[in-house]
N, C-alpha and C positions, 0 to 999 in steps of 0.2 A: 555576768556572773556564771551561766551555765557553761560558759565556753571557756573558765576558769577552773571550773570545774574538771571540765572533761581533760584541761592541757594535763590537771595532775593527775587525772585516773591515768595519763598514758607512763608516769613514774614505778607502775607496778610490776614488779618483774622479778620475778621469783627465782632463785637459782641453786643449783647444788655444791657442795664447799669443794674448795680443793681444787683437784687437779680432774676429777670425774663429775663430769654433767651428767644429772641425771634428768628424766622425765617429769614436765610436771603440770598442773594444773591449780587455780584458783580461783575462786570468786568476793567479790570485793562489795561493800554498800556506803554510799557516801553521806555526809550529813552534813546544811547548814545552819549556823546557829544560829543566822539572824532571821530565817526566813522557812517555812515548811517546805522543804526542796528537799530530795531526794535523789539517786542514782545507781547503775551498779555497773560493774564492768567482770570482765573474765580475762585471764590471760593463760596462754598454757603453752610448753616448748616438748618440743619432737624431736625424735631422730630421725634424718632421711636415711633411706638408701645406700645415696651415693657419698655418708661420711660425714655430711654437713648437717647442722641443726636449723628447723624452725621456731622463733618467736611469733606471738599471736596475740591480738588483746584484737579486743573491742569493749566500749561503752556505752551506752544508753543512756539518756537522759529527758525525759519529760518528748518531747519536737525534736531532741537532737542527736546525734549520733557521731561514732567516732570507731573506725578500723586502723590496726598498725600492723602490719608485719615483716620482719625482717629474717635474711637468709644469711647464714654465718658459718665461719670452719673455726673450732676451736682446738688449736696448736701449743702443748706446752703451756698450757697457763694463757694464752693470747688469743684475742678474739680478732679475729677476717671475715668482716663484713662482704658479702657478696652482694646483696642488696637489698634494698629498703623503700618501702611504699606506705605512703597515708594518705589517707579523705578522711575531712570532717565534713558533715552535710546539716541541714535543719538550724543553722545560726547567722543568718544573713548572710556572711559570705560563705562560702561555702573554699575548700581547703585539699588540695592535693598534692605528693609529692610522690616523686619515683627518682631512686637514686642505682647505678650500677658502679659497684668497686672492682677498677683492673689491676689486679696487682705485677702483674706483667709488665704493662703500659705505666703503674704508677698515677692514675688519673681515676676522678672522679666527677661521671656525666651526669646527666638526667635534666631531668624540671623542677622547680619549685612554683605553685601558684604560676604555671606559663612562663617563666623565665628559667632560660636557660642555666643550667650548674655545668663550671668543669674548673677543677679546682685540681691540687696536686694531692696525691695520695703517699702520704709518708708512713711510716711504721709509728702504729700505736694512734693512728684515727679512727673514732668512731661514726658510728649513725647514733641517733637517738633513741634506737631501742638496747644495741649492746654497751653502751656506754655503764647503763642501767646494770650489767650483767656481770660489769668490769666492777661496778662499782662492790656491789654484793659480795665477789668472789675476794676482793680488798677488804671487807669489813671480816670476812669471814679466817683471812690471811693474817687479821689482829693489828693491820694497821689504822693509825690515828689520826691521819693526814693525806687526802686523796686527789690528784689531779687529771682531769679529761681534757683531750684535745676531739670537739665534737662537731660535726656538719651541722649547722646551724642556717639556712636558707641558702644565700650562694656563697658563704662563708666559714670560715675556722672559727669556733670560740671555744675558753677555755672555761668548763665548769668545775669549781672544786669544792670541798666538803671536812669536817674533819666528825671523827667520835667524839661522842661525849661521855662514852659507863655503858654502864647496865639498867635499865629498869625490866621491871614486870609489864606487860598491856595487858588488861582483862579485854579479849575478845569473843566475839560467839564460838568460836572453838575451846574456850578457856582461856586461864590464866598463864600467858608465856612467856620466858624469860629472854628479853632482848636485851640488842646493841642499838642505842640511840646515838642517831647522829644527823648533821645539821647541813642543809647546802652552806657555803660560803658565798656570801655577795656584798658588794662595795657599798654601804649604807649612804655616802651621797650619791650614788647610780641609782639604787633602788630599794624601797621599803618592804618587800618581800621578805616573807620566810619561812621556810621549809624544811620541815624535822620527820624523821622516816626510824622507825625500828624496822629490827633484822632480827628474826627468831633464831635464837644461837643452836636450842634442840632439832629444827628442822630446816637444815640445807640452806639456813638465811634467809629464808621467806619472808617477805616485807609483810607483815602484820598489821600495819599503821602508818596513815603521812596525814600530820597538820596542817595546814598553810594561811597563813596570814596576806590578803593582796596588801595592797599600796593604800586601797580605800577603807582600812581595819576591816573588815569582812574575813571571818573564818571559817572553816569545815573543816570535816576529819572524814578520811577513807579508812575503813576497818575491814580485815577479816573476816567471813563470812562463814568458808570451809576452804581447804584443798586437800591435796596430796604430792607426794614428793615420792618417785617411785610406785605408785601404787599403794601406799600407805597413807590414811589418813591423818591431816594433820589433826591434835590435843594437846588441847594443854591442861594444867595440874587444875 
């Protein structure tokens, strides 16, 4: 359950609408309904230097722990993964990936868990952290219907999603007006499910994610505080 937990604190990822990334930062607290468990996580994206953005999260949990980050060029609307590293520790196994995208070469190297990755790098693949980023900047773009082609261990998989409207989520920042919307999954593959609002007044910052596993066991990750630009997020 913990290490369920922490797969979906790594779905937070906050991003600026449009066609300008902006700066940003968040903190997140998690809750399960069947059990007194608790968690929190942080994520927050930069500008380098040299033109390219950083992605950053970490979560904490009780024993457990979890780092992600990823290095990206964002081009016209399109995100280029330069590269992408995770460890989980404190859950029995313990969990490391390091991924490097050549766009030159067209290939994609690294490890997963000690096995070898090199996989073909086509236009419009992600990592698991920009995917998240792709997704956001589509919800925010007012589409209803969304497709990823994602690095998923030493393979391609496709995660897809659609909107559902509008609700309100009461969070510790206040009451904010979002975009709800739902992973897509093959219900004889898996009984999973995963529902995310997108703050439509600040930059699509994910607010809130439900998740249901396979074993009915739920939680919810909530808003805590952040900022987008330097400005704190509120709501009404």
């Amino acid at each position: 359950m913990r290490r369920a937990l922490l797969l979906a604190f790594a779905l937070l990822a906050p991003l600026a609408q449009a066609a300008d990334l902006k700066p940003f930062s968040a903190s997140y607290t998690a809750d399960w309904k069947q059990l007194p468990m608790s968690g929190t996580a942080e994520r927050s994206l930069s500008a380098n230097a040299n033109g390219q953005w950083s992605l950053s999260f970490k979560a904490s949990m009780m024993i457990a722990s979890l780092s992600e980050s990823s290095e990206f060029k964002y081009d016209k609307g399109s995100f280029l993964p330069q590269s992408y590293s995770y460890e989980r520790g404190g859950l029995g196994k313990s969990k490391t990936v390091n991924l490097d995208f050549d766009w030159s070469a067209k290939k994609i190297t690294g490890s997963d868990r000690g096995d070898a990755v090199n996989l073909p790098l086509n236009n419009g693949v992600l990592d698991k952290s920009t995917y998240q980023l792709a997704l956001q900047h589509d919800v925010a773009a007012g589409k209803k219907s969304m497709s990823y082609q994602v690095v998923d261990g030493d393979d391609l998989d496709t995660y897809d999603f659609r909107a559902l409207g509008e609700e309100k989520v009461n969070t510790k920042a206040g009451s904010i007006d979002a975009i709800k919307v739902e992973r897509v999954r093959d219900p004889t593959q898996s009984k999973r499910t995963t529902v995310l609002w997108f703050a439509k007044n600040w930059d699509y910052l994910l607010v809130q994610l439900q998740q249901t596993e396979t074993d009915g066991k739920e939680y919810t990750i909530m808003l805590q505080d952040g900022t987008v630009d330097g400005k704190a997020v509120k709501g009404n």
